[in-house]
C-alpha positions in Angstrom: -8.2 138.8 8.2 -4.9 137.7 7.3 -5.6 133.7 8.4 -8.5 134.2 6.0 -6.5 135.0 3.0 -3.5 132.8 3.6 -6.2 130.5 3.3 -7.9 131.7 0.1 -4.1 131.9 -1.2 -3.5 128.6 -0.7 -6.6 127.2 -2.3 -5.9 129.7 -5.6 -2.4 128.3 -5.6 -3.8 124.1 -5.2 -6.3 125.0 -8.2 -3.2 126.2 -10.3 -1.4 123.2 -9.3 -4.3 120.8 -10.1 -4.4 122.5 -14.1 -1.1 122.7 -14.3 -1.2 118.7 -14.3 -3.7 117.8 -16.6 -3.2 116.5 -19.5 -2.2 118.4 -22.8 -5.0 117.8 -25.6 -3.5 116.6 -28.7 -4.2 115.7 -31.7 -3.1 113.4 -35.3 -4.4 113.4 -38.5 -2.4 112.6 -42.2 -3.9 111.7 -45.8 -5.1 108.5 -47.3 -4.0 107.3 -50.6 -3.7 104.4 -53.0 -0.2 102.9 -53.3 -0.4 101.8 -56.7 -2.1 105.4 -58.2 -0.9 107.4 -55.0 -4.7 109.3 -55.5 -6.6 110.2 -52.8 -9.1 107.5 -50.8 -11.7 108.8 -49.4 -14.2 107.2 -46.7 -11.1 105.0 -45.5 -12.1 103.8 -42.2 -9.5 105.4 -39.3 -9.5 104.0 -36.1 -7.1 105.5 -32.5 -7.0 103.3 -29.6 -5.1 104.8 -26.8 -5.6 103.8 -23.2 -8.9 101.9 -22.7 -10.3 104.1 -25.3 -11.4 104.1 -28.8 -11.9 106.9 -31.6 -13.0 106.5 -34.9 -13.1 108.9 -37.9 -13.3 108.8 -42.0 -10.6 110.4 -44.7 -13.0 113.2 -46.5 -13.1 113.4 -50.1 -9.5 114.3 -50.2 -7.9 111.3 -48.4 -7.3 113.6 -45.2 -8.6 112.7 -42.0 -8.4 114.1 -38.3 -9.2 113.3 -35.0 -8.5 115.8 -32.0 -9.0 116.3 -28.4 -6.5 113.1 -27.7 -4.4 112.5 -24.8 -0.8 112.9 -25.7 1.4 110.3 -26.3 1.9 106.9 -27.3 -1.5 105.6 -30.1 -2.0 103.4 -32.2 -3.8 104.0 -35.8 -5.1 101.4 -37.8 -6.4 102.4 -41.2 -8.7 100.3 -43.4 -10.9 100.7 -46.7 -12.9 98.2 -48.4 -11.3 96.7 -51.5 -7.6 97.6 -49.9 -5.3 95.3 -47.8 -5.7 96.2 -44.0 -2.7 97.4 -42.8 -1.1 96.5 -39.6 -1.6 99.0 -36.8 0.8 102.0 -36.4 2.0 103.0 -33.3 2.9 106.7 -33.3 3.3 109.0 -30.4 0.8 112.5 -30.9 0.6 115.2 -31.7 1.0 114.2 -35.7 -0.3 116.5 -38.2 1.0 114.5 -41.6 0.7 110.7 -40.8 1.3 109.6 -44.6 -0.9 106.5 -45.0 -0.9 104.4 -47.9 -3.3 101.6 -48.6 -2.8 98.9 -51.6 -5.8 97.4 -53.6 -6.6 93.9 -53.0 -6.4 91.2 -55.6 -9.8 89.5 -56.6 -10.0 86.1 -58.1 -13.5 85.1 -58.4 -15.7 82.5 -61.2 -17.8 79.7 -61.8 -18.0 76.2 -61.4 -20.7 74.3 -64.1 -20.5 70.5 -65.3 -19.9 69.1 -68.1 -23.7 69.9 -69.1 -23.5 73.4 -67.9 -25.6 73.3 -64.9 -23.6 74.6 -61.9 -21.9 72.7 -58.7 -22.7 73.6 -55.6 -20.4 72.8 -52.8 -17.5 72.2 -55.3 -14.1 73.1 -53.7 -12.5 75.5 -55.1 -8.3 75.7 -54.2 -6.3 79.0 -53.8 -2.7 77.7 -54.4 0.0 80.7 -54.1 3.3 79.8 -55.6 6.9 81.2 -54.5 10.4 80.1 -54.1 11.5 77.9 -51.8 14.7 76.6 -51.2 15.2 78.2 -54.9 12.9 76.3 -56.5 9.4 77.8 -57.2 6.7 75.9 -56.0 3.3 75.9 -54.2 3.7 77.9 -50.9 0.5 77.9 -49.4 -3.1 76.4 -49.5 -6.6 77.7 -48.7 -9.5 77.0 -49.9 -13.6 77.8 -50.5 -16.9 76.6 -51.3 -19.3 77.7 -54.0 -22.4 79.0 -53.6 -25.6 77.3 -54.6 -25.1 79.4 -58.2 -21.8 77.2 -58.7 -19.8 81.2 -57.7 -16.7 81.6 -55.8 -14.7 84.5 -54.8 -11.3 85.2 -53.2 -10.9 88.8 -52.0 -8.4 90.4 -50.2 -5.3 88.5 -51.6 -2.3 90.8 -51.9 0.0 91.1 -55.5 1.2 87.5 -55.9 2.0 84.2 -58.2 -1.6 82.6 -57.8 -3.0 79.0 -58.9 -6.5 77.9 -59.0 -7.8 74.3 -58.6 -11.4 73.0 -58.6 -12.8 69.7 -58.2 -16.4 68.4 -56.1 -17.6 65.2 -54.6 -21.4 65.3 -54.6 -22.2 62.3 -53.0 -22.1 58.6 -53.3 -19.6 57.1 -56.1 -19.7 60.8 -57.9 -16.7 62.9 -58.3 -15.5 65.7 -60.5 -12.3 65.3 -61.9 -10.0 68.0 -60.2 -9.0 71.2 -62.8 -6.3 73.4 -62.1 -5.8 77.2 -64.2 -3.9 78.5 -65.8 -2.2 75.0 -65.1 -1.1 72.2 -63.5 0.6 73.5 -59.5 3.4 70.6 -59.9 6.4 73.1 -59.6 4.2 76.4 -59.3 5.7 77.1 -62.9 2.1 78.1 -64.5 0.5 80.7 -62.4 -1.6 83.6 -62.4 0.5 86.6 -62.0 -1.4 89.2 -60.2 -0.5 92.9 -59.5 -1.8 95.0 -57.1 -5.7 95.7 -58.0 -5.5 92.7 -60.0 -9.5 91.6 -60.6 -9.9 88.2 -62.4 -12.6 85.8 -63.7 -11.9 82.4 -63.4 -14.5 79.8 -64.8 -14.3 76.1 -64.5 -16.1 73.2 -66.4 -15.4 70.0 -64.7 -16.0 66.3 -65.9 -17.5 63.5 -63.9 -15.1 60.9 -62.3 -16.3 57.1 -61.2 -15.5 56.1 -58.3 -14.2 52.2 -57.3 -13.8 50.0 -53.8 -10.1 49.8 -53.0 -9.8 47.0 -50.2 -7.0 45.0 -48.6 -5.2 43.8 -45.4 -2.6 45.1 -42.8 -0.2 42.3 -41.1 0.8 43.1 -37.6 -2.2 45.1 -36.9 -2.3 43.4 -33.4 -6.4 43.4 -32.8 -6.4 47.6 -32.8 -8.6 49.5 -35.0 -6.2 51.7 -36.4 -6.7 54.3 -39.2 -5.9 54.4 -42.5 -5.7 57.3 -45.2 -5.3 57.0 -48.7 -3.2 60.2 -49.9 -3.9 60.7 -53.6 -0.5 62.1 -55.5 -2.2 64.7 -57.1 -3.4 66.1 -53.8 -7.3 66.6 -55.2 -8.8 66.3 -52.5 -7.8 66.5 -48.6 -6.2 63.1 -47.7 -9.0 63.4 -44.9 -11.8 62.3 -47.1 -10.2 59.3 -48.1 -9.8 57.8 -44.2 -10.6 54.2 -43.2 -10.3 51.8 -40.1 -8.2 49.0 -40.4 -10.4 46.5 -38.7 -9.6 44.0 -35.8 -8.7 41.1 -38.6 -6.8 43.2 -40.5 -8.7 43.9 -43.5 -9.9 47.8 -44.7 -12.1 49.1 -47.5 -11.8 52.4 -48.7 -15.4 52.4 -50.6 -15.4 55.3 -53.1 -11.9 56.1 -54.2 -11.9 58.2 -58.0 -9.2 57.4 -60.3 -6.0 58.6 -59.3 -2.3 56.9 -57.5 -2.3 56.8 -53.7 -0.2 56.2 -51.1 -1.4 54.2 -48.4 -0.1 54.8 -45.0 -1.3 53.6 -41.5 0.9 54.4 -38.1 1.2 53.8 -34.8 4.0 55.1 -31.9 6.5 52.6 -33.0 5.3 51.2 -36.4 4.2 52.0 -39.6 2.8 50.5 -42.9 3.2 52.1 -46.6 2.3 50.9 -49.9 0.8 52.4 -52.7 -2.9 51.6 -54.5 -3.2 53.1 -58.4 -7.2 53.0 -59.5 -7.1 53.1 -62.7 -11.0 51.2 -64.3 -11.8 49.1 -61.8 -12.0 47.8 -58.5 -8.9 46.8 -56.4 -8.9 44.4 -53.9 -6.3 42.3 -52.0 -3.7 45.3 -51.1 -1.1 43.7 -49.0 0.6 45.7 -46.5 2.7 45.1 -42.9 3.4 47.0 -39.5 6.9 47.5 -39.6 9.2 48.8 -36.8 10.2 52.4 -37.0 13.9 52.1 -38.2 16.9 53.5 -36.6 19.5 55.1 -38.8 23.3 55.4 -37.1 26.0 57.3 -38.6 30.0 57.5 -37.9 31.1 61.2 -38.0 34.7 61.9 -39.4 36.1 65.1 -38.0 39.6 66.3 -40.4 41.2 69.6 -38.7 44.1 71.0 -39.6 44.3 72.4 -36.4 43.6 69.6 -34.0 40.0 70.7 -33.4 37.2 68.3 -31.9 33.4 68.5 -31.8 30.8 67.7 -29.9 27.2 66.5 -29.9 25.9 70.2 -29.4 28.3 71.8 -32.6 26.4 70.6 -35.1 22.3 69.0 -36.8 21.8 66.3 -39.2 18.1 65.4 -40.7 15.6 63.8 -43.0 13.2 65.1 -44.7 10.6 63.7 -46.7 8.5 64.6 -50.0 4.8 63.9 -50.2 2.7 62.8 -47.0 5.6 63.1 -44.6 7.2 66.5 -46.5 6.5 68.3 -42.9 7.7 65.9 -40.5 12.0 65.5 -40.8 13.3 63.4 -38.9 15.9 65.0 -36.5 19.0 63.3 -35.1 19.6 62.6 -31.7 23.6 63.0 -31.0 25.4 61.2 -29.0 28.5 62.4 -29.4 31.4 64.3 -31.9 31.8 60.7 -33.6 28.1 59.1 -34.1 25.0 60.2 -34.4 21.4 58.5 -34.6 18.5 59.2 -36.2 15.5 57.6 -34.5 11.9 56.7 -35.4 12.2 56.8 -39.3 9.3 55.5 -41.4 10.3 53.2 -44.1 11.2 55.6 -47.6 12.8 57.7 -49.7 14.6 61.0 -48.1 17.0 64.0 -48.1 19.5 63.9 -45.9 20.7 67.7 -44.6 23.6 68.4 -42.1 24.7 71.6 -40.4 28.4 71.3 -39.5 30.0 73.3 -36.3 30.9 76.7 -37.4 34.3 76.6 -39.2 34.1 73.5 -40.7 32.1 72.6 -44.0 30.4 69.1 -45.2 32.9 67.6 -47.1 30.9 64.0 -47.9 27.8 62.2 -47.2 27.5 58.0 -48.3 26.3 54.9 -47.5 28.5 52.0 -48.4 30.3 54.4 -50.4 27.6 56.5 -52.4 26.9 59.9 -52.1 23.4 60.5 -50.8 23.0 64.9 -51.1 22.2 64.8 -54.5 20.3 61.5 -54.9 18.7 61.1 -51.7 18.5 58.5 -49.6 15.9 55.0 -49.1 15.3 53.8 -45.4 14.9 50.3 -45.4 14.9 47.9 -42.5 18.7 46.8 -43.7 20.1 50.2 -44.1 24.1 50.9 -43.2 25.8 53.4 -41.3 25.9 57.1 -42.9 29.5 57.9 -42.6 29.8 61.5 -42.5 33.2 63.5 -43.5 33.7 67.1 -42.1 36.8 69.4 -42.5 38.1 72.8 -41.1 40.0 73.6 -44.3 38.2 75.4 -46.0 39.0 79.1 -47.6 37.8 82.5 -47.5 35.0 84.3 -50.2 35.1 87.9 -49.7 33.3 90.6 -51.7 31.8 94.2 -52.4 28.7 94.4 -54.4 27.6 97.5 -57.0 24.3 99.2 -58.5 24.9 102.7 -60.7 28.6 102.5 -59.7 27.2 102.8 -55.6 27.6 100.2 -52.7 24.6 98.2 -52.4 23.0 96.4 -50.7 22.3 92.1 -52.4 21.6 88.5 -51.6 24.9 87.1 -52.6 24.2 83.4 -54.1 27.4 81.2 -54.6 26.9 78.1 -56.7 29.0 75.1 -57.5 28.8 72.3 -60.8 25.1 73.7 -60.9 24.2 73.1 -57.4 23.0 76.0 -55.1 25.7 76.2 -51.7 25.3 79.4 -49.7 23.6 82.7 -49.3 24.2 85.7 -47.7 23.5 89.4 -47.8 25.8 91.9 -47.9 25.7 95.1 -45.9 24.7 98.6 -46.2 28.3 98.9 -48.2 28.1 96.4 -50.1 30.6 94.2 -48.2 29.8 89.8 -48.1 31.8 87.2 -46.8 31.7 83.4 -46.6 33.6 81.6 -44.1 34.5 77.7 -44.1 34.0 77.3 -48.3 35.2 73.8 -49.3 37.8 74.6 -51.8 36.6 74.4 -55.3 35.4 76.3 -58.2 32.1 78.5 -58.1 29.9 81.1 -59.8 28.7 83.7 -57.3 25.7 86.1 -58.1 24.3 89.0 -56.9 20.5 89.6 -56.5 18.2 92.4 -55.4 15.5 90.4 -54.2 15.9 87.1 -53.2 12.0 86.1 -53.0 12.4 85.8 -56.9 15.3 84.4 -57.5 14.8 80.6 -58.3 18.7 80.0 -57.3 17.7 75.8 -57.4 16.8 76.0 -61.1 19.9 75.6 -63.3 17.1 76.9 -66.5 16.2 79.7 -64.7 19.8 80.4 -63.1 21.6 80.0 -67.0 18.8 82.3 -68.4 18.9 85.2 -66.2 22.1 84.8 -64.1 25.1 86.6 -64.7 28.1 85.4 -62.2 31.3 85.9 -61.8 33.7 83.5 -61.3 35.5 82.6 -57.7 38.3 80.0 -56.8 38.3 78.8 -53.5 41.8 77.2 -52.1 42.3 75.8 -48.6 42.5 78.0 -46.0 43.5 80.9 -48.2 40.8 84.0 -49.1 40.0 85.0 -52.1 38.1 88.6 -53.2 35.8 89.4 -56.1 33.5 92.5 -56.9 29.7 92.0 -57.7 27.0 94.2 -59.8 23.8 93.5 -58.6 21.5 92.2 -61.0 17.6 92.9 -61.0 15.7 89.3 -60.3 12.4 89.7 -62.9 9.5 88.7 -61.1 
């Protein structure tokens, strides 16, 4: 009797055991609402992935929303609505009884695109430009791009609050293009844009003209029997430089056959060689384009290294670069060092550049010429005959320290510091307010403090002697110098 309830005792006390460890049964649920009106959205689509499994649920008429009988621990929610921006998932550990979720409207650009007799263009391509600073300089961040129906429609959803441009042009077939129309303007500088808020819903209609189209033909030197391509890059960027690709043929000679008005660049390559010119179509045909292979050049450079203290460099302390506008804008060209006193830069393409170098840490740029010129400002031109770069660095340099204000508080800014109207350094300064710059060539400046640096066009001296407010700094050698900051508000 008692071997028979030792054993029912133990089999009580394994079944308390076994529901002691599973799993609490937890749950998270929270409220939906529109960031820009903060009401309620209801029917917003919830979704909780945890382990290998999936839930789903809606947010009821009052935004909330609730989904139980969950494993505890780590989830992830992802919340979407249709006509909102899908956030990105949230990874929150249950139970959650308030998960505040806010979703913000989408931007909708949509229109028409008709010819000049009003019928509508199928297949035209319509451009979605979005413009932001760069470098300090507003400009044309990004490109994507759509179709229209058969109707002539288009329609861009989705988009988040932004600076927005539009661009439309069509080639319909043989010899018949559309002359390429941007609104509100022109992209060059990503000055005239749309300026959409959140929930922003526009109508954008375009009426485009028809362009002729002419045969641009000529001959490449040096081609070496290869049947190499060749694209013709319109300035304007109407169309993708794609559709205007050619073979250079084994004697030399190309054709582009349909090429609409407009100034090209012409630009063939190989490993080691390249050949650039340029073709403007203007009202007729052009023929007999000369152009030659040319060896990739080489650029050397001497590095000067002046240190108060005695320091030397080498090749790993510091970068040098070109980089190109236009067709080659995405490609610099980086240097290869050889050592604290010379540097090359290998496999440049024939043309105009800006040069960029990153001293060691401690020392600033203190010049940058060929045969004597400065080349920062102006920029630089490759040729086959180039000379040396000769390159000046020092360790001299002084000591900016600051605190920055809002409402007589420390606050946090994107410190600017700008010298005879050119942009030098940024920074941010901390959660108190406190910036510093190390290794400032000594010199005059205007400093300026910003609360948002993603509208502050710091590289335009109209925009900068508009809305800028600095303070001035002196800079002496190796010496610091202090100065407080308000921050300013950057309009958008």
């Amino acid at each position: 009797m008692n071997r028979i309830f030792r054993v029912l005792l133990l089999l009580a006390c394994t079944s308390a055991f076994a529901q002691s460890e599973e799993p609490k049964s937890c749950s998270v649920g929270g409220t939906v609402t529109n960031s820009v009106t903060h009401a309620p959205i209801p029917r917003a689509q919830v979704e909780v992935s945890v382990l290998d499994r999936l839930r789903s649920t809606q947010s009821d008429a009052t935004g909330k929303w609730l989904v139980d009988a969950l494993p505890c621990g780590s989830i992830e929610v992802t919340v979407s609505r249709i006509g909102y921006i899908e956030k990105q998932p949230l990874v929150i550990t249950t139970p959650v009884s308030n998960l505040k979720v806010e979703l913000t409207p989408q931007v909708v650009l949509a229109g028409r695109v008709i010819d000049d007799q009003g019928d509508p263009i199928p297949a035209a391509h319509v451009r979605l430009l979005t413009s932001g600073i760069l470098e300090g300089i507003r400009t044309v961040l990004s490109d994507s791009g759509a179709d229209t129906n058969d109707l002539g429609e288009y329609r861009f959803a989705g988009l988040a609050a932004g600076h927005y441009i539009l661009c439309a042009t069509a080639n319909t077939g043989i010899r018949r293009f559309y002359a390429e129309r941007c609104l509100p303007g022109p992209p060059e500088g990503g000055l005239n844009t749309i300026q959409a808020s959140a929930g922003y819903e526009g109508r954008f209609d375009f009426t485009l003209s028809p362009l002729p189209a002419y045969r641009v033909s000529g001959v490449v030197a040096g081609a070496g029997g290869a049947t190499i391509d060749i694209r013709a890059i319109k300035a304007e960027n109407a169309w993708s430089p794609n559709n205007f690709v050619t073979q250079i043929r084994r004697d030399g000679t190309f054709v582009f056959p349909n090429l609409p008005l407009g100034s090209y660049t012409l630009i063939a390559e190989t490993a080691t060689t390249s050949a650039v010119g340029s073709a403007a179509v203007t009202n007729a045909d052009v023929e007999n384009i000369q152009l030659r292979f040319q060896p990739r050049i080489t650029l050397t450079a001497n590095l000067h290294v002046i240190s108060a203290s005695g320091k030397t460099i080498g090749p790993k302390d510091y970068d040098a670069f070109l980089w190109g506008d236009g067709p080659r804008a995405a490609d610099p060209a980086h240097a290869n060092n050889e050592s604290g006193e010379s540097f090359t830069i290998p496999n440049v393409i024939p043309g105009a550049y800006h040069f960029s170098f990153a001293p060691p840490k401690g020392f600033y740029l203190k010049s940058a010429t060929i045969a004597g010129q400065e080349i920062i400002a102006p920029g630089i031109t490759v040729t086959a005959g180039t000379p040396p770069l000769e390159i000046t660095i020092a360790d001299d340099g002084g000591t900016i320290e600051g605190d920055v204000t809002a409402d007589d508080a420390p606050s946090t800014a994107w410190i600017y510091l700008e010298r005879d109207g050119q942009p030098v350094r940024n920074a941010q300064a901390d959660a108190k307010g406190h910036f510093r710059f190390d290794a400032v060539p000594p010199g005059d400046y205007n400093i300026y403090a910003w609360d948002d640096n993603s509208n502050v066009e710091y590289g335009n001296p109209v925009w900068m002697q508009r809305y800028g407010k600095p303070a001035a700094v002196s800079v002496t050698p190796s010496q610091s110098a202090h100065v407080n900051l308000v921050r300013q508000v950057a309009p958008e």
